[in-house]
N, C-alpha and C positions, 0 to 999 in steps of 0.2 A: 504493500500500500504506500501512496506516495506521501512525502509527510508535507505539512504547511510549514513554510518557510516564516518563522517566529522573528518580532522585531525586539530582540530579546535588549535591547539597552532601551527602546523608548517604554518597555512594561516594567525594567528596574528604574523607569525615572516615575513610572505612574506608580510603582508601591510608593516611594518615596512620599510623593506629592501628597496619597493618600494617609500614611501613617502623621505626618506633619499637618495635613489639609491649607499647603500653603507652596507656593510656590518659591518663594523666598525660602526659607527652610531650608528646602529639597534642595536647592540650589544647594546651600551652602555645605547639606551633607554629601555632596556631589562633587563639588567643587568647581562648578559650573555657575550660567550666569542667570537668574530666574526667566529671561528672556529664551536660555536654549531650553531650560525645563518646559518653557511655554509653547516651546517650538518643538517638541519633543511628543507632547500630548493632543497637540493638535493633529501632529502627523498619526497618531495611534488611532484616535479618535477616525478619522479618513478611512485609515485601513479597519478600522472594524465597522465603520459605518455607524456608528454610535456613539454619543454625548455621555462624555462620564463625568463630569464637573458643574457645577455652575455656579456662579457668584450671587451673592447674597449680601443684605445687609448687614450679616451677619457675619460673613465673612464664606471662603470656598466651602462647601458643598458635595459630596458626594452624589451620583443620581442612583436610582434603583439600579439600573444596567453596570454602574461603575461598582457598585458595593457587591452585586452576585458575583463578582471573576476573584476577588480578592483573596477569599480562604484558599481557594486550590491554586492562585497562582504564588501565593506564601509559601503556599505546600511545596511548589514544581520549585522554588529557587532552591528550599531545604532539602529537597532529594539532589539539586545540582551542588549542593557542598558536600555532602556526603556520597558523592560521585569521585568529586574532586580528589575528596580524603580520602578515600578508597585505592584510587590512584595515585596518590601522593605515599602512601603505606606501604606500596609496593616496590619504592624505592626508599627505602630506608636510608635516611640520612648519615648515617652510622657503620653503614657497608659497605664494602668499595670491591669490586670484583677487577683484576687487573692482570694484563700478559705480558709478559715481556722475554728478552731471548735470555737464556740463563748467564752470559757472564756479565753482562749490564743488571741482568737483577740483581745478584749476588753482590757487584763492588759498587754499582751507583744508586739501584734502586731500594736497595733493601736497609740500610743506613739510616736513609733519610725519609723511608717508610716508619721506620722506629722510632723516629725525631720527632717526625709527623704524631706517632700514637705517644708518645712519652707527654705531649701537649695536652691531648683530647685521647684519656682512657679509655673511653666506651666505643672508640672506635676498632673496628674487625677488617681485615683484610683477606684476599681466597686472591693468589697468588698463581698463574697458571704460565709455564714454561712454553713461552710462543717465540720461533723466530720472526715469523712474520702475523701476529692474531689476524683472524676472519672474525668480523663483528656479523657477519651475517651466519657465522655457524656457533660464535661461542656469546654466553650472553654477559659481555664484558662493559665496566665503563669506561674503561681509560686501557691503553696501550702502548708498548713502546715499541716502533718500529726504524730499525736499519733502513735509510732508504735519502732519496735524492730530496724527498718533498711529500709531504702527508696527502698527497692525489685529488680525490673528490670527498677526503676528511677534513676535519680542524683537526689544528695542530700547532704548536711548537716548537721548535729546532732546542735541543740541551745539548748539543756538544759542535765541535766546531767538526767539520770535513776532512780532520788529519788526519792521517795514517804512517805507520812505522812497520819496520820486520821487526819481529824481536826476535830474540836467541836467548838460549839455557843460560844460566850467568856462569857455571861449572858444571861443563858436559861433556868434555872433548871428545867422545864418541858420537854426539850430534852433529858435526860438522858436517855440511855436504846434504844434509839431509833435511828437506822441507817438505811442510806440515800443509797439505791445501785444503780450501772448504770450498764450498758454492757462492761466490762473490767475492772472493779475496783479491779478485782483480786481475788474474792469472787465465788466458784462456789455456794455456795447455799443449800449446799446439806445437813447441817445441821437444825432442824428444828427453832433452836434458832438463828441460821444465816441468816434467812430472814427476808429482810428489812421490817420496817413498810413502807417505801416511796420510790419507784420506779421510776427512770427520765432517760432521755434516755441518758445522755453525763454527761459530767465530770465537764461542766461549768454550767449544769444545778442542780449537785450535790451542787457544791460549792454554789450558789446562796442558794439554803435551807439551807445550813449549818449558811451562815450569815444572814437568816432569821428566823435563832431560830428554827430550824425544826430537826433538828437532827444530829448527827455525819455521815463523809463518808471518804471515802479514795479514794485519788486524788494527781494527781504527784504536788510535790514540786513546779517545777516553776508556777504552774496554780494558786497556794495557797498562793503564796509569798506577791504579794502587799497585801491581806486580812491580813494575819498574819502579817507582818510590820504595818499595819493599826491599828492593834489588835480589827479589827473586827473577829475573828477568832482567834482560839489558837491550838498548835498540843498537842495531846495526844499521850504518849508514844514517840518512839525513830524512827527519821529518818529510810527510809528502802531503804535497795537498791532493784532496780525492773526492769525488761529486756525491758520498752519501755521508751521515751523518746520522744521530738518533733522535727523534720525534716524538713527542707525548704526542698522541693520535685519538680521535675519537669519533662517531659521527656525528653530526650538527647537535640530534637530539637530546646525546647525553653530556655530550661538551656545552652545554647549555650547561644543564643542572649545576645548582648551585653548590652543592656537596663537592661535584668536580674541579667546577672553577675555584674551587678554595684549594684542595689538592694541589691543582695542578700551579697555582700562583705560591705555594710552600716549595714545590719540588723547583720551579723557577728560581730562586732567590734565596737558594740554600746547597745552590748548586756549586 
């Protein structure tokens, strides 16, 4: 069945008007000007074909027609707050569902996750090991993705486009031998350029590098706490490189206000 298209802001200016019986009033709980209230009632009035006001010596007036709508449309605003709230509970301010690739979780994201909850106890976090999350299979609010530019999401850049090789700090059986993953930058195509050790991500690089296994190339930030640690060390010179790490999100939940608080902490504490 088709539904009637409701003029849903000029019947929240007629409760208004009614509970007040003033135009002035309504205005003011409005924050409008009693002129748009005026203009507001007129227009309702048109579309329902009926007079629901009239002025009096008395002052405004309700008419028979204007006083029948009012219980059930009381009614209809209360079931739309508890619509609202209903859906408002289903994102709990308090939760954060979040991916990211595991060695950016572990050395930048998990830190200042902690930070984050050491501020605001009652907050929970559900932590899921994504190189690249799919918001369209996982039901996540925030994500960090490896990549050039957050696509057709909102997003953030938290690290800058560098990149390094690192090497074991004391391996001398690593020499010669490097570690490749899927994007390391490496097509492969020489026969001296393929790796002896193959892993699927960048955090799984890094881990063999500081287990003595071999050199790889991996972005700067992913590499930082190892080489400050000086479990790791870079060989050769800093590079710049076209991807970099993104808090990502789609429009709808990088709205939410719970995120944008997230995500303006993980910003500024970086």
């Amino acid at each position: 069945m088709k539904r009637t298209l409701l003029p849903l802001n000029a019947l929240r200016v007629y409760d208004a008007a009614a509970r007040h019986l003033s135009f002035t009033k309504a205005a003011d709980e409005l924050a409008v000007t009693p002129a748009a209230v005026g203009q507001q009632i007129r227009a309702l009035e048109d579309h329902l074909g009926t007079v629901l006001f009239r002025r009096t010596a008395k002052g405004l007036e309700l008419t028979e027609e204007g006083e029948a709508g009012l219980d059930a449309l009381r009614d209809g605003f209360l079931r739309f707050e508890e619509s609202v709230a209903a859906m408002q509970a289903g994102q709990s301010v308090d939760r954060y569902a979040i991916g990211a690739p595991r060695g950016i979780l572990e050395d930048w994201l998990a830190p200042r996750l902690a930070a984050f909850q050491a501020e605001r106890p009652g907050v929970r976090f559900q932590l899921r090991e994504r190189e690249r999350a799919d918001f369209s299979e996982a039901n996540l609010d925030l994500a960090i993705w490896l990549a050039e530019g957050p696509d057709d999401l909102q997003g953030e850049q938290v690290s800058d486009p560098k990149w390094v090789r690192i090497v074991p700090q004391d391996s001398p059986g690593a020499k010669g031998r490097r570690i490749g993953w899927p994007g390391d930058g490496s097509d492969g195509s020489a026969a001296d350029d393929e790796p002896c050790i193959a892993v699927g991500s960048a955090g799984q690089a890094l881990a063999c590098v500081i287990a003595g296994m071999g050199s790889a190339r991996v972005p700067l930030a992913l590499a930082a706490t190892a080489i400050d640690a000086g479990t790791v060390r870079v060989e050769g010179a800093v590079e710049d490189g076209r991807r970099a790490y993104w808090l990502v999100a789609p429009p709808p939940q990088w709205r939410q206000k719970k995120v944008r608080a997230l995500v303006e902490y993980l910003l500024t504490t970086r």
